[in-house]
C-alpha positions as CSV (number, residue, x, y, z in Angstrom):
1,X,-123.6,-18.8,-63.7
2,X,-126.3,-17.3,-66.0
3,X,-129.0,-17.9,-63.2
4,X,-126.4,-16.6,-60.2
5,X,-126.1,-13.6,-62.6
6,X,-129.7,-13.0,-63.4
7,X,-130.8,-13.3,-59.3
8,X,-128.2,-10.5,-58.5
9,X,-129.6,-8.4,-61.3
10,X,-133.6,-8.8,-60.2
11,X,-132.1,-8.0,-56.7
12,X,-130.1,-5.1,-57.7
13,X,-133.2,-3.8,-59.7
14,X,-135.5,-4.8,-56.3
15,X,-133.5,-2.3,-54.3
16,X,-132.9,0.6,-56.7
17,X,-134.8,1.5,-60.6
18,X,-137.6,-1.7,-60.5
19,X,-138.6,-0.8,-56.7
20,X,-142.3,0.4,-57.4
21,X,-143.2,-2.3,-60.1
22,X,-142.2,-5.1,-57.7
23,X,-144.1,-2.9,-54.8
24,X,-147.0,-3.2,-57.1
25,X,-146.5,-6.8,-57.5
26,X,-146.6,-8.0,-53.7
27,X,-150.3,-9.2,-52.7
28,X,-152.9,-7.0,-51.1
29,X,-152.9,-10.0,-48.3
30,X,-149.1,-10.4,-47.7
31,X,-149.0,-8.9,-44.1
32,X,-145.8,-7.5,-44.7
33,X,-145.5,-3.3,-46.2
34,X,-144.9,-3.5,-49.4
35,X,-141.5,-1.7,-49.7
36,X,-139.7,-3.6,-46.8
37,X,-141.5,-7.2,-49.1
38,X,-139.1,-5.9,-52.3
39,X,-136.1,-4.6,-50.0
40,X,-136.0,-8.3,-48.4
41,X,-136.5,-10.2,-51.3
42,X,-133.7,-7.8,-53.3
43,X,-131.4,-8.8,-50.6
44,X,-131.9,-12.8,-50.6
45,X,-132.0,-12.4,-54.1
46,X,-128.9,-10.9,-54.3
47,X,-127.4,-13.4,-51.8
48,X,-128.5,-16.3,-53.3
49,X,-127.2,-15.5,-57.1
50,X,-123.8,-14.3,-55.2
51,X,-123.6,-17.5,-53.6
52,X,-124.3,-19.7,-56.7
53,X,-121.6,-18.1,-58.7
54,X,-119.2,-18.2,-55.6
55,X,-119.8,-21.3,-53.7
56,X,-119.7,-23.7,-56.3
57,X,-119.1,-26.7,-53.8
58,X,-122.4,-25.8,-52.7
59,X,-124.2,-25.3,-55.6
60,X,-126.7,-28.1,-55.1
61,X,-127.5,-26.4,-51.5
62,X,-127.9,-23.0,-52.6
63,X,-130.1,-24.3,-56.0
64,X,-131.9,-26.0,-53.6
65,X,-132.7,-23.0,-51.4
66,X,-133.0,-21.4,-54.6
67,X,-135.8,-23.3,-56.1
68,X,-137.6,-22.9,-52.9
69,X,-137.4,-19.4,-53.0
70,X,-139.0,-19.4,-56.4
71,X,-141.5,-21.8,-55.0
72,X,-141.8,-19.0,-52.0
73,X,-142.5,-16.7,-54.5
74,X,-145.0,-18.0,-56.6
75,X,-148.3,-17.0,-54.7
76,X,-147.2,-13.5,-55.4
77,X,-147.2,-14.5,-59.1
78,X,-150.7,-16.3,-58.8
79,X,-152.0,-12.9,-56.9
80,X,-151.0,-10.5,-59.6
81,X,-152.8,-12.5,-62.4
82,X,-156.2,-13.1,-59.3
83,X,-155.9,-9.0,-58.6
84,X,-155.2,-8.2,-61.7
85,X,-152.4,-6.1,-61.2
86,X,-150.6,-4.3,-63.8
87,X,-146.6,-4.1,-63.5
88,X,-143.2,-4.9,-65.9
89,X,-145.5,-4.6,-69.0
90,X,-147.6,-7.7,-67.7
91,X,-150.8,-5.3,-68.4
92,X,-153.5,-8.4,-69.2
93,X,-154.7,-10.8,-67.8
94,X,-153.8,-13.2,-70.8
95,X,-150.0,-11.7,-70.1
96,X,-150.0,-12.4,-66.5
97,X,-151.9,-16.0,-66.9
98,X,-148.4,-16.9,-69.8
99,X,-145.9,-15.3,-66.8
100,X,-147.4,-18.1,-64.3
101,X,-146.1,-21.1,-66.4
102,X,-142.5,-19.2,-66.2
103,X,-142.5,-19.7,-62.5
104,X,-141.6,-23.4,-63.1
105,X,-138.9,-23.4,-64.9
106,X,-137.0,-21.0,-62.8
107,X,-137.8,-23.7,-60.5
108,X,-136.6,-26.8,-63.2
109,X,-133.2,-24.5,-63.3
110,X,-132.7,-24.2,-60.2
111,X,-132.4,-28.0,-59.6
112,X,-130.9,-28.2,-62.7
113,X,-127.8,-26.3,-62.3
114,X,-127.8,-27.2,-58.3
115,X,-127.2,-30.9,-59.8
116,X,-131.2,-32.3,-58.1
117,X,-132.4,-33.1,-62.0
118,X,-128.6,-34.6,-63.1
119,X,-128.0,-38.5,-62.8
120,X,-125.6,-39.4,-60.6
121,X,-123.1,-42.0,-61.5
122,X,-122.3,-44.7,-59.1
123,X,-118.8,-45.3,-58.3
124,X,-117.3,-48.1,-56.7
């Protein structure tokens, strides 16, 4: 529920106050324009986290398509800490290099609380 949560809340912020810091973040090579990059991402965001929390009989599907989203949007990560961009506070490169290791275990939770990473009894 926490990660459902914390996915509508980034989108919410993508698509209204945090717009220009996650503009900043999106890679001088992504051929998309920046502002229609955050707007998309604010959307799935917000869908995915809605679906989490509301779909629990399909909670392993959408922490699936979660973690891959996450893994979707990890070069963007890897290209603020290479272009050394400044944005949510992340101002060094020491600060951006820590943020990279985050990446993962929004990943780990993802699987985690879709059921990938739990042990699945057999029953007979």
């Amino acid at each position: 529920m926490a990660l459902g949560a914390a996915m509508i809340g980034a989108g919410v912020a993508h698509l209204t106050s945090q717009r220009e810091e996650f503009q900043a973040q999106v890679p001088e090579w992504f051929p998309l324009e920046e502002d229609l990059t955050v707007v998309g991402s604010g959307v799935v965001e917000i869908a995915l986290g809605a679906s989490f929390i509301a779909l629990p009989r399909r909670r392993r599907l959408v922490g699936g398509l979660l973690a891959a989203f996450f893994v979707m949007i990890f070069p963007g990560n890897v290209a603020q800490y290479v272009e050394g961009t400044d944005a949510f506070g992340l101002d060094t490169d020491r600060k951006r290099l820590v943020r990279l290791f985050f990446q993962p275990l929004l990943v780990l939770w993802a699987l985690y609380g879709g059921g990938w990473l739990r042990r699945r009894t057999r029953t007979d």
